[in-house]
Every structure is written in structure tokens, then in C-alpha cells.
C-alpha positions as CSV (number, residue, x, y, z in Angstrom):
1,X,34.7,47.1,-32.0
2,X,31.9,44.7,-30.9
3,X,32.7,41.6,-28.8
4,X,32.5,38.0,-31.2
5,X,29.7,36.5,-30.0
6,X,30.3,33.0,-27.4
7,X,29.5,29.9,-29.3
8,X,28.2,26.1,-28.2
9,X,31.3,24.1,-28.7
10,X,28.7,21.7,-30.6
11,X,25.1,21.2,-31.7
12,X,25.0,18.4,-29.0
13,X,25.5,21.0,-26.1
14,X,23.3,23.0,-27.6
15,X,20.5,20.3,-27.6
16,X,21.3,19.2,-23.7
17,X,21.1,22.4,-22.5
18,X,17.5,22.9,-23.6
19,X,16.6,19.5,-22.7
20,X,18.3,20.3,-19.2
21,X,16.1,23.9,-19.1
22,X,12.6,21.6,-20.1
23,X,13.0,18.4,-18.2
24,X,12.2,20.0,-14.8
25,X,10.4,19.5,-11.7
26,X,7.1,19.7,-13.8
27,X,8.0,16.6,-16.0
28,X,8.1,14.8,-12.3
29,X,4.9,16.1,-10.7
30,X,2.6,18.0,-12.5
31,X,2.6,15.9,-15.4
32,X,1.1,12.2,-13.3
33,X,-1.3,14.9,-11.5
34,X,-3.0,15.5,-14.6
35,X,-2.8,12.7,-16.1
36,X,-5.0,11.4,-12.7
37,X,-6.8,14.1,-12.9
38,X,-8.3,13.8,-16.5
39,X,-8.7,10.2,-17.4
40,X,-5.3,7.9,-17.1
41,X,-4.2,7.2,-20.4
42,X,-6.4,9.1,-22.1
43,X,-5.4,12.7,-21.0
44,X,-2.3,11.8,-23.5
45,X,-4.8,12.2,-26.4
46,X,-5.4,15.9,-25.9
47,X,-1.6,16.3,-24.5
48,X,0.0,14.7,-28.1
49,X,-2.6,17.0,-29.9
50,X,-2.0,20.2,-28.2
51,X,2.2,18.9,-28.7
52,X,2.3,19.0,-32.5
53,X,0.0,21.7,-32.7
54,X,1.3,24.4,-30.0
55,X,4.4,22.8,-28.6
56,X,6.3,21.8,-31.7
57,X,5.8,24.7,-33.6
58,X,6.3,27.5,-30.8
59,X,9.4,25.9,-29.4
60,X,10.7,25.8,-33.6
61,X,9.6,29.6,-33.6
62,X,11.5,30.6,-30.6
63,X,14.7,28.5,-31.2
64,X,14.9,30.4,-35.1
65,X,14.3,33.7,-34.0
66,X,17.2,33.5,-31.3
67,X,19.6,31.8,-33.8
68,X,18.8,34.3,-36.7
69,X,18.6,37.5,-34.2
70,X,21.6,36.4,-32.1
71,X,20.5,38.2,-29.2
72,X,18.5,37.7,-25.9
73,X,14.4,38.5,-25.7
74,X,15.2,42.3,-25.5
75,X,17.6,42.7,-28.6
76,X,15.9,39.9,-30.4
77,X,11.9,41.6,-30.3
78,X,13.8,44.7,-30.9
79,X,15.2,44.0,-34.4
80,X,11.8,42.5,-35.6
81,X,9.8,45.6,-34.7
82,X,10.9,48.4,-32.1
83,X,7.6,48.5,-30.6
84,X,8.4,45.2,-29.6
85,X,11.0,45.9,-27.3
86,X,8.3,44.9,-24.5
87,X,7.9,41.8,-25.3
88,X,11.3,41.2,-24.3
89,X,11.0,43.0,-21.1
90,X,8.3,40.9,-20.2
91,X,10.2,37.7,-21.0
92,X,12.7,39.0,-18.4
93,X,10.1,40.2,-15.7
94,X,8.6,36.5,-15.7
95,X,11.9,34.9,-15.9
96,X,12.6,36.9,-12.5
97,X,9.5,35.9,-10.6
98,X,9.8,32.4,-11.6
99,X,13.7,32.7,-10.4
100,X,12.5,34.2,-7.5
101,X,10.9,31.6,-6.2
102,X,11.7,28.1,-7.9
103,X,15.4,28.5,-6.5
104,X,13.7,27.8,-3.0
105,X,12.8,24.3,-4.2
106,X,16.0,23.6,-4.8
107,X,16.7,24.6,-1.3
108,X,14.0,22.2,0.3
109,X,15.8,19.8,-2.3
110,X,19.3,20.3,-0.5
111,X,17.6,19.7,3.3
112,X,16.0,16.3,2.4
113,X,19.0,15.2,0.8
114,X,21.2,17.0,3.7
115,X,18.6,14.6,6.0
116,X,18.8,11.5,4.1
117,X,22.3,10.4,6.0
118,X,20.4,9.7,9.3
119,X,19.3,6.2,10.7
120,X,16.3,6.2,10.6
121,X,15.6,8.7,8.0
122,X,13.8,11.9,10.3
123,X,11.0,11.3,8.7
124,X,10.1,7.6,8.8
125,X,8.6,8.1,12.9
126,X,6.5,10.5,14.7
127,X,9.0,12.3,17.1
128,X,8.4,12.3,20.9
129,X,6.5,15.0,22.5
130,X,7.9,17.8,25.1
131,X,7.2,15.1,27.8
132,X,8.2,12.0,26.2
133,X,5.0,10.2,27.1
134,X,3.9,9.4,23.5
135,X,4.1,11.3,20.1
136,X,3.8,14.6,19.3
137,X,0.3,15.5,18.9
138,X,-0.1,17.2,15.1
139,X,2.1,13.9,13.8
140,X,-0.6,11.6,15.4
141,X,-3.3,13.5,13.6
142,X,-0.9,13.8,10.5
143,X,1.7,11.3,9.3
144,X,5.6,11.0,10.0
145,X,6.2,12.5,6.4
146,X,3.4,15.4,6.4
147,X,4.9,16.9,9.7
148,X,8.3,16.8,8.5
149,X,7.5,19.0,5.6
150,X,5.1,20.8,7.2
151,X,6.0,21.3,10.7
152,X,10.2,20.8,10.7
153,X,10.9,21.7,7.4
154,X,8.5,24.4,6.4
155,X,7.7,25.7,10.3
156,X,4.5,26.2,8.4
157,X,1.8,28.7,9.6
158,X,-1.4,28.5,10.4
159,X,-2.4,31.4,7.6
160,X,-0.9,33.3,5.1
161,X,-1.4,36.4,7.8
162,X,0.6,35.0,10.3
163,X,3.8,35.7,8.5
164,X,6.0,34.7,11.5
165,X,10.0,35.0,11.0
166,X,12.6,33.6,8.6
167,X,13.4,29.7,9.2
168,X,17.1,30.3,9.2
169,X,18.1,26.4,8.3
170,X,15.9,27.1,5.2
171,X,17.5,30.6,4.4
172,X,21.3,28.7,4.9
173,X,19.7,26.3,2.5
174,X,18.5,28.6,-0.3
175,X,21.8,30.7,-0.1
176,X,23.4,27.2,-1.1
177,X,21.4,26.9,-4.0
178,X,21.9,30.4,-5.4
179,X,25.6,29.9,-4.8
180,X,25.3,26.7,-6.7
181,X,23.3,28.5,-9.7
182,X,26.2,31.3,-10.0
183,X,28.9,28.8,-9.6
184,X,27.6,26.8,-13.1
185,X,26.8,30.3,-14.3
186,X,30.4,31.3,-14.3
187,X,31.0,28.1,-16.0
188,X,29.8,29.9,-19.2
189,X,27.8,28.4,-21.8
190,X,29.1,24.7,-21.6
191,X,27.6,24.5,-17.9
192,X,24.1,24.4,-19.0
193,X,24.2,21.3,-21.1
194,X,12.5,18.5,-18.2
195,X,-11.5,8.7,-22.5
196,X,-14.7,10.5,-21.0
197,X,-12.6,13.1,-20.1
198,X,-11.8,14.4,-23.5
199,X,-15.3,16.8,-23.6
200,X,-14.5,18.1,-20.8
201,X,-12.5,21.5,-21.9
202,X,-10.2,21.9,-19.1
203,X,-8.7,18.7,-19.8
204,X,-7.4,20.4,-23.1
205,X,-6.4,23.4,-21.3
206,X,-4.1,21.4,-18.6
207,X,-2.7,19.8,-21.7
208,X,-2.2,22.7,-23.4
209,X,-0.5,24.6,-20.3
210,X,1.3,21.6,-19.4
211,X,3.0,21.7,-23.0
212,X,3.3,25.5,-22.9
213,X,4.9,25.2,-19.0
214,X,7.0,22.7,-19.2
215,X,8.9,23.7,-22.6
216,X,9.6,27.0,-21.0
217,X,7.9,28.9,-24.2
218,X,7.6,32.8,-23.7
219,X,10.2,32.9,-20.9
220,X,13.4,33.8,-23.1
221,X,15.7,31.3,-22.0
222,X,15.0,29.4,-25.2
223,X,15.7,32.7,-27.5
224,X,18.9,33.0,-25.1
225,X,20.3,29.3,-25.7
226,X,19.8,29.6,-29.9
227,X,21.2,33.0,-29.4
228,X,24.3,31.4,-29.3
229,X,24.3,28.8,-32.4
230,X,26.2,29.1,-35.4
231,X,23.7,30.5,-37.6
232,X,23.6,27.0,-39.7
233,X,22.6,25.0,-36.8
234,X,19.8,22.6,-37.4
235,X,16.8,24.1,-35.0
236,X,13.9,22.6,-36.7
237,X,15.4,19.0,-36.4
238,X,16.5,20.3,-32.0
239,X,13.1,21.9,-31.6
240,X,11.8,18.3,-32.9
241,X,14.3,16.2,-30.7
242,X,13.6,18.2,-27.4
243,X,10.0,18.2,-27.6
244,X,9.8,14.6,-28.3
245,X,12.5,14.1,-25.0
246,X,10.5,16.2,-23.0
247,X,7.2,14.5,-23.3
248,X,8.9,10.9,-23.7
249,X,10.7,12.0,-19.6
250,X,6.8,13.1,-18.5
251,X,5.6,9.5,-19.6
252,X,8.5,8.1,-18.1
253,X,8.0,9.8,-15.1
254,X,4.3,8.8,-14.8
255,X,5.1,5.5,-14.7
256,X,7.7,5.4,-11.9
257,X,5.1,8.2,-9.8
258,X,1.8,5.7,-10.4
259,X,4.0,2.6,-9.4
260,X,4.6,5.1,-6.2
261,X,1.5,5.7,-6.0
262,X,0.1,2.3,-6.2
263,X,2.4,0.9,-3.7
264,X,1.6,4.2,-0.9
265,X,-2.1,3.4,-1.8
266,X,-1.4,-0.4,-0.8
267,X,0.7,0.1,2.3
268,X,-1.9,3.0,3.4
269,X,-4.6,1.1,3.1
270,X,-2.6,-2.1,5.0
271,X,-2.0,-0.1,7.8
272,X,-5.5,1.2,8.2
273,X,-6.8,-2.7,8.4
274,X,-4.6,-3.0,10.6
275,X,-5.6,-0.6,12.9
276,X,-9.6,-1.4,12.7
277,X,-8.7,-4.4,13.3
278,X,-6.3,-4.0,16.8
279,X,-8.5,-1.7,17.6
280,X,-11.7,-3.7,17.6
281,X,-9.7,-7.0,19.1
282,X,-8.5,-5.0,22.4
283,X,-12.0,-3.8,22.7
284,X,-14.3,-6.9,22.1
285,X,-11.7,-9.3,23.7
286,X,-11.0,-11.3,20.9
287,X,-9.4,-14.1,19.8
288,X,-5.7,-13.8,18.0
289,X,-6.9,-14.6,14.4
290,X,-10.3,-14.5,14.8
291,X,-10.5,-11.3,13.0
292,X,-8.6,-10.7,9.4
293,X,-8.9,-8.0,6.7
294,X,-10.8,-10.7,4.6
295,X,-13.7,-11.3,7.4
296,X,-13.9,-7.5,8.5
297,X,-17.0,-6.5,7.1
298,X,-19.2,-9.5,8.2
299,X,-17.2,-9.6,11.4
300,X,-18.2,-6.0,11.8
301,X,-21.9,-6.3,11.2
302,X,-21.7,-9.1,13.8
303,X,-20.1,-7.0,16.4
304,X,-22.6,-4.2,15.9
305,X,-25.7,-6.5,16.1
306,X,-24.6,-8.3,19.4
307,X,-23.1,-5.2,21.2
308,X,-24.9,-2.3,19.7
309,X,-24.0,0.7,23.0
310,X,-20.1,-0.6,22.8
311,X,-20.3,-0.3,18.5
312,X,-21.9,2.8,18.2
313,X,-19.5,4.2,21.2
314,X,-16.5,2.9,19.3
315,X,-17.9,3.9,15.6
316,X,-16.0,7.1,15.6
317,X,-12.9,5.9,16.3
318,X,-13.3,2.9,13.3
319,X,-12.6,4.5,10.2
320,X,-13.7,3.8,7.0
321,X,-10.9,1.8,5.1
322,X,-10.6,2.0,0.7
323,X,-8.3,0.8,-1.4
324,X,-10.0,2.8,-4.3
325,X,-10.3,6.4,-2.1
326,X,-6.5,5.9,-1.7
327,X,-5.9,5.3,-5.3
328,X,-8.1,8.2,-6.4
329,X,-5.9,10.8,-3.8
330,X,-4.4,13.6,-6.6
331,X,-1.4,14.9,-5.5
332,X,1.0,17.5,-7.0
333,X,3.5,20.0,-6.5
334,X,5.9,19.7,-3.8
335,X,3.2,17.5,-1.8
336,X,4.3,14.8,-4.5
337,X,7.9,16.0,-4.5
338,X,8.5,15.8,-0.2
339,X,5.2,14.0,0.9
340,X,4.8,10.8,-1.4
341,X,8.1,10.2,-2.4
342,X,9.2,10.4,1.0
343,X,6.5,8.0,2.6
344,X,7.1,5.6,-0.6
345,X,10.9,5.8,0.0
346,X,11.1,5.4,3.8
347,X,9.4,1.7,3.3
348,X,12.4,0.8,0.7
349,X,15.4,-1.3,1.9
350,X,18.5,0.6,2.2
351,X,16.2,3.7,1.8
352,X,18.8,6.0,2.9
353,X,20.5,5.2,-0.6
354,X,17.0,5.8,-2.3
355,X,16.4,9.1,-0.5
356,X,20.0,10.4,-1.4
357,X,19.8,9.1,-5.1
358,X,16.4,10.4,-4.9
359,X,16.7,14.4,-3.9
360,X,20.1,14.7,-6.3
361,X,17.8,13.4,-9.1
362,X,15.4,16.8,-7.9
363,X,18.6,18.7,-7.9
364,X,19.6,17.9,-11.1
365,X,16.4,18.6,-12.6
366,X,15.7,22.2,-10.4
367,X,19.1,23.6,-11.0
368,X,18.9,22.7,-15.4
369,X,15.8,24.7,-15.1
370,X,17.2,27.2,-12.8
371,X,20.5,27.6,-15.4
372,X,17.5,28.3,-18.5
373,X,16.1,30.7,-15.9
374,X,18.9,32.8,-15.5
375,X,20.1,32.5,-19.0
376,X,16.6,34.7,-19.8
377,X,17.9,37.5,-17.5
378,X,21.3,37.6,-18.3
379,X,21.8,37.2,-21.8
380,X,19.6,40.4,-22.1
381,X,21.8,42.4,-19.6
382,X,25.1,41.6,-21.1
383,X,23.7,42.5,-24.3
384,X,23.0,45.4,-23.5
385,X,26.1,47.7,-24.4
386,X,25.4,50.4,-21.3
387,X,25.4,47.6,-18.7
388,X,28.2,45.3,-19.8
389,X,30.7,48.1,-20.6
390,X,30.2,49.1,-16.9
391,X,30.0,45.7,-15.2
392,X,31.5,42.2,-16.0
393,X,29.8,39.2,-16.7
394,X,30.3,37.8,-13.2
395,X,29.7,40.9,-11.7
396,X,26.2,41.3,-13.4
397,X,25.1,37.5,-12.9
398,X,26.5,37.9,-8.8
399,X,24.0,40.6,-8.9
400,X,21.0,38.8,-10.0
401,X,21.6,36.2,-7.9
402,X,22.1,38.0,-4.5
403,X,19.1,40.1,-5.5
404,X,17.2,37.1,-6.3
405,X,18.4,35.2,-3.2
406,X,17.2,38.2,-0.3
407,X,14.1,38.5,-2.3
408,X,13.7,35.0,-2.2
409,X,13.7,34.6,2.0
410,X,10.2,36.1,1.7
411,X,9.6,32.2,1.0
412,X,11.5,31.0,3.9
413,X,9.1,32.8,6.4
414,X,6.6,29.7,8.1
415,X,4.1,31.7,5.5
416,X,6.5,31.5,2.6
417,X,4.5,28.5,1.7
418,X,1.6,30.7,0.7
419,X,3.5,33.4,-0.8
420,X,5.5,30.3,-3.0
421,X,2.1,29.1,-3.7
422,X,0.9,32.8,-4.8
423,X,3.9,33.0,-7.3
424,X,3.6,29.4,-9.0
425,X,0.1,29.9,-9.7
426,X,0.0,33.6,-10.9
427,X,3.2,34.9,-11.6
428,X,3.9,33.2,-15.2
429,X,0.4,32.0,-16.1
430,X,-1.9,34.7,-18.2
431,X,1.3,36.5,-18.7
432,X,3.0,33.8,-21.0
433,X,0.2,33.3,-22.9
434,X,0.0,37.1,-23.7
435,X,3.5,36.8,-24.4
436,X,4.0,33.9,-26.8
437,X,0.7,35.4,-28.6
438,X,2.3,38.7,-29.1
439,X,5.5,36.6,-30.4
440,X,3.9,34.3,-33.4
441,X,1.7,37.6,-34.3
442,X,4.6,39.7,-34.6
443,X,6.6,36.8,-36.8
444,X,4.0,36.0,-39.1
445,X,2.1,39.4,-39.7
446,X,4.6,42.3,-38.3
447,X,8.0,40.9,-39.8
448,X,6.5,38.6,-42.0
449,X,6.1,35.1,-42.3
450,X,8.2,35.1,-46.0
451,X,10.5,37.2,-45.2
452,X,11.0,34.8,-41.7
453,X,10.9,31.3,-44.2
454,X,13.8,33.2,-46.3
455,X,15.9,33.7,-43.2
456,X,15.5,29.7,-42.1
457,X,16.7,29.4,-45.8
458,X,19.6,31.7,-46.0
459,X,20.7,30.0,-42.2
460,X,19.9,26.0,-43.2
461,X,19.4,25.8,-46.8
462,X,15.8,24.5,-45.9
463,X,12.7,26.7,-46.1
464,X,10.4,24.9,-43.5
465,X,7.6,23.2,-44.6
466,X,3.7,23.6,-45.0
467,X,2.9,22.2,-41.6
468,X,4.8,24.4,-39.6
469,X,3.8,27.6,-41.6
470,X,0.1,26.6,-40.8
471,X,0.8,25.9,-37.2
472,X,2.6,29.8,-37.0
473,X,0.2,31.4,-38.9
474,X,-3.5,30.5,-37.7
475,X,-3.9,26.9,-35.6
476,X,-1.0,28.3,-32.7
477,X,-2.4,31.5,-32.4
478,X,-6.3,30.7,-32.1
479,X,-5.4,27.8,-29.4
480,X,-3.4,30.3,-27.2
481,X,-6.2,32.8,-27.7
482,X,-8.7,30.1,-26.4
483,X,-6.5,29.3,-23.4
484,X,-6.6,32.9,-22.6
485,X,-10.2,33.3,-22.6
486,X,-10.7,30.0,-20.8
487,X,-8.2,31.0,-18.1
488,X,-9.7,34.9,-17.6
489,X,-13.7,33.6,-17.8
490,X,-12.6,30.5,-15.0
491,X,-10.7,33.5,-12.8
492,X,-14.2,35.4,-13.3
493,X,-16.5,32.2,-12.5
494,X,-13.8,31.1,-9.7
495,X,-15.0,34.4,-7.5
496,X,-12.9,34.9,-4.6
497,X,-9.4,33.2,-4.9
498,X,-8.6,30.8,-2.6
499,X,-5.6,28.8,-1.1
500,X,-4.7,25.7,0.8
501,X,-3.3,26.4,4.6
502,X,-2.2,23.8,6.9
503,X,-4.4,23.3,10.0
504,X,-1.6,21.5,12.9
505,X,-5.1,20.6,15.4
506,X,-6.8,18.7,11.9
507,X,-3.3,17.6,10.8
508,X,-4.4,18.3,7.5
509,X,-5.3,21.1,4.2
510,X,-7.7,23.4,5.0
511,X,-9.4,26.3,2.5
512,X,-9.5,29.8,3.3
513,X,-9.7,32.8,1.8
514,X,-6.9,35.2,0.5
515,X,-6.6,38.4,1.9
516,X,-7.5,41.5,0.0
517,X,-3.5,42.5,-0.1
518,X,-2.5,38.9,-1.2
519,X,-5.3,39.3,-4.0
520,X,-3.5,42.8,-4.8
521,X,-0.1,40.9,-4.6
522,X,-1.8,38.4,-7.5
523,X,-2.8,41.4,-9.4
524,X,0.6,43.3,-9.4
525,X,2.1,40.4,-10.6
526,X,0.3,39.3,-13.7
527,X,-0.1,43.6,-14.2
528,X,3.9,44.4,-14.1
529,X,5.0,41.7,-16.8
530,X,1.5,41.7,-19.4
531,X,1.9,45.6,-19.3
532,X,5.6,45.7,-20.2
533,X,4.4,45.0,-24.1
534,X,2.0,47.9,-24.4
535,X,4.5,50.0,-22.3
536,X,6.9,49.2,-24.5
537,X,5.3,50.1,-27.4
538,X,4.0,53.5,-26.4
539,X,7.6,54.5,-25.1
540,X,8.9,53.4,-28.4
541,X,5.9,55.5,-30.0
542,X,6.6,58.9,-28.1
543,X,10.3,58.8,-28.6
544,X,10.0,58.4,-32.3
545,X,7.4,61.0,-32.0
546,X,9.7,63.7,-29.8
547,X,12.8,62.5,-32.3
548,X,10.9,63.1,-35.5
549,X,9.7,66.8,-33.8
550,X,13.3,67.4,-33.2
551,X,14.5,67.1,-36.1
552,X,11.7,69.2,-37.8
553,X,12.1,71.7,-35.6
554,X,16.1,71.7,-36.6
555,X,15.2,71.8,-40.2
């Protein structure tokens, strides 16, 4: 007899949890990038658009076909068509990269906040060097927070081919973090509970990803969590409520990151005065207040007119201070996480508090994500009758997360920056979008869009409405294609890919080139998930083939 299947305890647990999986780390940094990036305020034009047209409607799609299906990705893309079965394979393959390597935030997460008890805070001051004669050397060059990611928390090196060893503080770390995930995972269910711009098209196409990325569409978890509703639960009214949440905690989050990025601007550009200034007062021999931020300029021109040899000889030294080229830095990604933060919060009072308050916040956020992660792998696997009459629950989830975790060391290695950066950008991406395609296709014109709007019926008593019927069937599906073709033709125009490695002599981002086994590295991963669908299908295809022989051939 089969097993009942768990239920939320309410719809309200049910709601949290897929707010917990979508508020994430994105809502927090990606999100004020962008909006930076493409105009301020008005990127939120194209962002709101692209929500009620793609958002909205995919998230409703996804949350329906897991509560009528009751089943993870797998079972659930099975039961609509069984040449589908890839589609859920693919879900699962993503959800594993992206497992793979997000954890390891969570474990950068858990040695700030392990740091954040010291006075000072280790990264407020440049250390001493090996002869204790002055500072060390690439923190001069740097700042106090850039070397303490870079140098003494990442060990970083100085190309993706020097590999060097595994950080072992960082490994202790990320072991900490999976044993936190499969601690909440044996918690069960209840555990779980993130205007001149607008022609220019890749400001759509961030929106659009942004919206896509940050609701977790396409990875499973979603079809995981509504697997697990009572089969009258509300989900057009959730899908609406978490969407709106989601975006509402990115707009929040912009506000608090631009304050942080207005006061870093401020202080930057204070202490760079400053410095000009010292600097030109020891060397002309002047007077203590003779020389202010607010007479600089003409005090400068002065200087250079009257001792033109000593100027020019000190000109390189003098640099160029701007409020506005401050302001206009774009940050995102864990330089926004562990760089900015960290040089806005070492300036706070009490700012031990702020840092511990601070990285728990990240916690909370990485680890709700990391729960939705999971759920995608997992709820698949215990579905699936050959695995979980052989293995337990906790057995099969200790699994995945021990696998997860060795894998995951690759990203603890002082290159493990590159390889993290590697998966974030390629892992999930073109695959996704394939995926969600393949998913509205197969509802609207493989099982049927009717036959779909008489299941909402027969589970809610409401059939859903003209807007979301036009969203499934044609505007959803042409904007995802777009996004595909914009992202392949921009791969094509891009040439050679490219990454961002850390130069400790320049104290600062340098480009270089990926080498030809990382480019096959970015190929097998966008290959192994987008191939899972036709895979699955032609498997699917020859078995039914071979079956129907058989049974000819018995007749």
C-alpha cells in the first residue's frame, strides 16, 4: 500500500517556505546592481513588466502543477507526458549544481560572522607585515576589507590555473553549513517555512532574469513545496502573495544597499582628500589649515604654477579624488556581500553587533534558499519507489549532502573563486530558460491548457481567469524564447569568455582569459542538464518502441 503523502500543517507554512526558498542572497545583491546598472529607478519599469508578465504567471504554473500532480519534477513531468520525464531530470541536475556551490556562501557567511566577536573587527586595519615595519604590502595597494576576503579569507590565487590546495578553515566552514542544511532537512517539511535605459534591450533581459532567478522558476523546488498542499489550497492567491513579497524585499533591500553605498562613497572619497591633502602639506611645508578640501583645486593650480619640477615629480602620487566616480562604482555578488558591507559596517558604532546581526541576516537568507534547493533533489528521490524502499529519508538526504559537500571543496581551493564564479554564471542560466519553456509548452499544448483550467477547478472551485490563460499560452513563452536568443547571440558576439582574477602586486580585478578546459567545464555544464529533456524523451521513445515490438512479437 502506498505511503499517505506529508502535508503542510497550514497554508501559512506553505506560503513561508516559498518566500524563504525566493528571498535569497539575490534579493540582497544582485537586485541594487542592476538597478545601478540600468538607470536607478527606472530599471523597475521593465522589472514590474517582465513580473506580471513572466513572473506571476510561471511561478502560478509551477505551484498548480505540483499541487494537482503531488509529486516532485520527475513524477510530476511524467504524468503530463512521459516524454517529459526529462524535464524533471533537468530540474534536478540544476538544482545540484546550484547546491553545489551556493552552500559555500553560506560557509564564507559562517567565517565573517565566526570573526565578527573580535576587537577590532579583522578587517577594519591592514595587518603588519613579516617584519613589522609597516603594513603588509597587497593591503596598502588594496584596502583592509578587499584583503580580508581576498587574501585571509579566500587565500585567493593569482589565476584560475594555479589551483593551489584546499583552505582547510574554509572546508571546516562549509562542512558546518551542509550539516546545518541536513539538520533542518530532518526537520521535515515544517523546517522550511528572497529612464534612457529602457531602449537599451539588456536592461529587459536583467529584468527578466532577475525575476526568473530570483523566484527559483525551473529549478523544482517550487513543484516540490505545492507537492505537498492539500489539493484545495489557494495557489493562485500564494503565487500572487510571494511574488509581490519577493519584489517588495528586493526594493527594500535597494534602499538599505544605496544608503550603504552612499555613505562608503562619502567616507571613500573623505579619506582620499585627506590624503591629497597630507600629502601635499608635508611636501610644500605648509601651513596647518592653509589647505582644505574646499580650496584644493585652486590651491593645487597654485602649487603647480610656483613649483612646477616638485608638482610634476609628486603628480603621480596625487590622485584624482570624485565623489561621482565613487557613486557610479557597480558592485555585486559576494564583492557587495563581504567587501561593502564590511567596509560600511566597520565605520558603525558598536559594529561588532552590526557585523554579527549582519552575517545571520545572510545566513538566514542562504540556508531558506539552500532548504528549496534541496527540496528539488530530494522530493524526486523519495518519490521514487526503487530508492525509498531501499534507503530512508535521512539516509537519502545524508547522501546528498555529503556528496554535495566533497564536491563542493573544489570551491575551497585559493582557485575555488573562479570555479564558484564558473558555476553561478553558467550552471543554471540557458538551462532554465530551456526548461521553464519546455514546461508552459507542455501545459498549454501537450496536456492542454482546458483540460489544465478544469483541474484548478475540480482543486479550488475557481477556473483562473483570462489574464493568466494569455500569460501561459503565448506572452510567457515568446519572452522566454527572446531571452534565449538574446542570451546565445551575446555568448556568440561576447567571443572568448572571460573572468575577473585578483592581481595581489595591483591590489585589484584584473581580466584574463579562461582556459580552453575551463571553457569545456562551461560547456559540460549547460550540455548535461539542457540535454536531459531530449534524452529523456528518446529513452522514453525506444522503450515504448522495444515494449510495443515485444508484445507483437508475443502475439
Amino acid at each position: 500500500m502506498e505511503k499517505s503523502r506529508p502535508l503542510w500543517d497550514n497554508p501559512l507554512q506553505f506560503v513561508f517556505a516559498c518566500i524563504s526558498y525566493a528571498v535569497g542572497l539575490g534579493n540582497v545583491w544582485r537586485f541594487p546592481y542592476l538597478c545601478q546598472m540600468y538607470g536607478g529607478g527606472g530599471f523597475l519599469i521593465p522589472y514590474f513588466i517582465m513580473l506580471i508578465a513572466e513572473g506571476m504567471p510561471l511561478l502560478y504554473l509551477e505551484l498548480a502543477v505540483g499541487q494537482r500532480m503531488r509529486k516532485g519534477s520527475i513524477g510530476a513531468w511524467k504524468i503530463i507526458s512521459p516524454y517529459l520525464c526529462g524535464v524533471g531530470v533537468a530540474s534536478v541536475v540544476v538544482s545540484f549544481f546550484l547546491s553545489m556551490y551556493y552552500n559555500v556562501i553560506n560557509a564564507w557567511a559562517f567565517w565573517y560572522l565566526f570573526h565578527s566577536f573580535q576587537d577590532p573587527l579583522p578587517w577594519a586595519t591592514c595587518p603588519l607585515n613579516s617584519n613589522r615595519t609597516g603594513y603588509e604590502e597587497e593591503c596598502k595597494t588594496s584596502s583592509s576589507t578587499q584583503y580580508f576576503w581576498y587574501r585571509q579569507t579566500l587565500n585567493i590565487s593569482p589565476s584560475l590555473e594555479a589551483s593551489g590546495g584546499v583552505q582547510w578553515e574554509q572546508a571546516l566552514c562549509l562542512t558546518l553549513a551542509w550539516l546545518v542544511v541536513y539538520l533542518c532537512i530532518l526537520r521535515g517539511t515544517e523546517s522550511t517555512g528572497k529612464l534612457e535605459q529602457l531602449s537599451n534591450p539588456k536592461a529587459w533581459i536583467s529584468a527578466a532574469t532577475q525575476i526568473f532567478f530570483s523566484l527559483g522558476l525551473g529549478f523544482g523546488s517550487l513543484i516540490a513545496f505545492a507537492s505537498y498542499n492539500e489539493p484545495s489550497n489557494n495557489c493562485e492567491r500564494h503565487a500572487i502573495i510571494v511574488s509581490l513579497i519577493n519584489s517588495a524585499t528586493s526594493i527594500f533591500a535597494s534602499i538599505v544597499t544605496f544608503s550603504i553605498y552612499g555613505f562608503k562613497a562619502t567616507f571613500n572619497y573623505e579619506s582620499c582628500l585627506n590624503k591629497v591633502i597630507l600629502l601635499l602639506m608635508n611636501t610644500f611645508d605648509l601651513e596647518e589649515g592653509s589647505l582644505t578640501a574646499d580650496n584644493l583645486s585652486e590651491m593645487k593650480d597654485y602649487l603647480m604654477a610656483t613649483h612646477p619640477q616638485e608638482y610634476a615629480h609628486l603628480s603621480p602620487q596625487l590622485k584624482n579624488c570624485s565623489l561621482e566616480a565613487e557613486l557610479d562604482t557597480a558592485v555585486q555578488g559576494t564583492g557587495l556581500a563581504f567587501i561593502v558591507y564590511s567596509e560600511a559596517i566597520k565605520n558603525m558604532e558598536v559594529p561588532q553587533l552590526y557585523s554579527v546581526l549582519y552575517f545571520i541576516m545572510l545566513l538566514m537568507l542562504g540556508i531558506g534558499s539552500m532548504l528549496g534547493n534541496t527540496a528539488a533533489i530530494l522530493t524526486p528521490l523519495t518519490d521514487s519507489r526503487t530508492i525509498a524502499t531501499r534507503f530512508s529519508k535521512e539516509v537519502i538526504s545524508g547522501a546528498v549532502c555529503f556528496i554535495n559537500c566533497v564536491i563542493g571543496l573544489i570551491f575551497t581551493m585559493e582557485a575555488g573563486s573562479y570555479w564558484f564564479d564558473i558555476f553561478n554564471d553558467y550552471a543554471a542560466t540557458l538551462s532554465l530558460l530551456l526548461i521553464v519553456l519546455v514546461e508552459t509548452i507542455a501545459v498549454c499544448y501537450i496536456y492542454g491548457i482546458r483540460r489544465f483550467e478544469k483541474d484548478l477547478y475540480t482543486m479550488t472551485g475557481r477556473k483562473p481567469n483570462w489574464y493568466w490563460k494569455v500569460m501561459w499560452a503565448f506572452a510567457s513563452p515568446l519572452l522566454i524564447i527572446s531571452l534565449f536568443i538574446f542570451y546565445l547571440s551575446d555568448y556568440i558576439l561576447t567571443g572568448t569568455l572571460q573572468y575577473q582574477a585578483w592581481d595581489a602586486t595591483q591590489g585589484q580585478l584584473v581580466t584574463k582569459d579562461y582556459p580552453g578546459y575551463a571553457l569545456a567545464m562551461i560547456g559540460l555544464l549547460v550540455a548535461s542538464s539542457t540535454t536531459c529533456i531530449p534524452l529523456g524523451a528518446l529513452v522514453t521513445f525506444i522503450r515504448k518502441r522495444l515494449k510495443r515490438e515485444s508484445v507483437s512479437t508475443t502475439a
